[in-house]
C-alpha positions in Angstrom: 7.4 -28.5 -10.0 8.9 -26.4 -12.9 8.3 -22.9 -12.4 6.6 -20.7 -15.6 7.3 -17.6 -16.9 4.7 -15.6 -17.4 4.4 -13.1 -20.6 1.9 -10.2 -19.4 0.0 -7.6 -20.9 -1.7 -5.0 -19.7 -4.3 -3.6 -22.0 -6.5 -0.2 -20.6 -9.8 0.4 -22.6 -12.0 3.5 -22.8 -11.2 6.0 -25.2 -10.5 8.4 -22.5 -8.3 6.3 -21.2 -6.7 5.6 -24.4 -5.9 9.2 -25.8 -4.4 9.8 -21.8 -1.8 7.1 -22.8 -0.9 7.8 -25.8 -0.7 11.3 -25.3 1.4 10.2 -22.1 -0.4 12.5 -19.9 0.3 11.1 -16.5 -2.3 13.3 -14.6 -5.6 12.3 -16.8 -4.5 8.6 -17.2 -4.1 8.4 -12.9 -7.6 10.2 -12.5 -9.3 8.0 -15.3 -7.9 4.3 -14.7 -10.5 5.0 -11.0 -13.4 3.5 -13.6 -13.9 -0.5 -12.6 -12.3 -2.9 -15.5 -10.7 -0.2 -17.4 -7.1 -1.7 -16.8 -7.1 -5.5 -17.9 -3.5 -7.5 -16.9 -3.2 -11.0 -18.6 -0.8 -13.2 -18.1 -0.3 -16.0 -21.2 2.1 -18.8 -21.0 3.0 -18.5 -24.6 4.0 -16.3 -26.4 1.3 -17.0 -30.0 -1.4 -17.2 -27.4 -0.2 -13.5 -26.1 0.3 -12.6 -30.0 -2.9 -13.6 -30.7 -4.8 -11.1 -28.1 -2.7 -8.6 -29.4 -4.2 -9.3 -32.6 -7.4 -9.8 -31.6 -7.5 -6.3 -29.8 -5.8 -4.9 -33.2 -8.6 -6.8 -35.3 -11.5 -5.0 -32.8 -10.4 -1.5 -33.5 -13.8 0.6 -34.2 -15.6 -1.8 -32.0 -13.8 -0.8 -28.3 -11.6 1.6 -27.7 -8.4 -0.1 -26.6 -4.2 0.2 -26.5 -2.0 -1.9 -24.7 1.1 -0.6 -22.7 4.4 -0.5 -24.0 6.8 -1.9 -21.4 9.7 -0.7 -23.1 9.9 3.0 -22.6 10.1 5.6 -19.7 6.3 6.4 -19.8 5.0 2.5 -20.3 7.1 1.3 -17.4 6.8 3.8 -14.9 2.3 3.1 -15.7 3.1 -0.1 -15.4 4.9 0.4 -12.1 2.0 2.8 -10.8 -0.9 -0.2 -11.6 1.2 -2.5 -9.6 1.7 -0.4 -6.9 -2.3 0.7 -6.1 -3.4 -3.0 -7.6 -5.6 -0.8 -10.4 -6.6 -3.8 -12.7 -8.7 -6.6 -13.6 -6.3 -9.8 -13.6 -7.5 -12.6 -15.8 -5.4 -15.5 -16.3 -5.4 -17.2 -19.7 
């Protein structure tokens, strides 16, 4: 059996929740991602299907409140590392 990679994404909703990350302020963003479902993790096998939520979530602006992390700086990876760690997010597989 070949093994996959997986592309993931981990998408946090609630304007709250939203403003804490992009402000990168640590403390709110640990005390707020305690409300059910506001941390979504999705794994996609291909890359235009993960393109595609991204865009979708882009195209929805207005509607919901939502930002995705950035896994490529200090502040993105070290959230990323702290949702791992306590499990703080809804897992859907697409």
């Amino acid at each position: 059996m070949m093994k996959t990679n997986k592309l993931i994404v981990y998408t946090v909703f609630g304007s709250e929740l939203v403003r804490a990350v992009t402000e990168e302020d640590m403390d709110d963003v640990q005390y707020l991602m305690r409300t059910p479902h506001s941390v979504v993790k999705r794994e996609f096998t291909t890359e235009s299907e993960m393109k595609a939520y991204m865009q979708g979530l882009s195209d929805s602006s207005g509607w919901m409140e939502s930002t995705c992390i950035d896994n490529t700086d200090c502040f993105g990876k070290s959230l990323i590392q702290f949702i791992e760690k306590y499990r703080i997010y809804k897992k859907v597989n697409v």
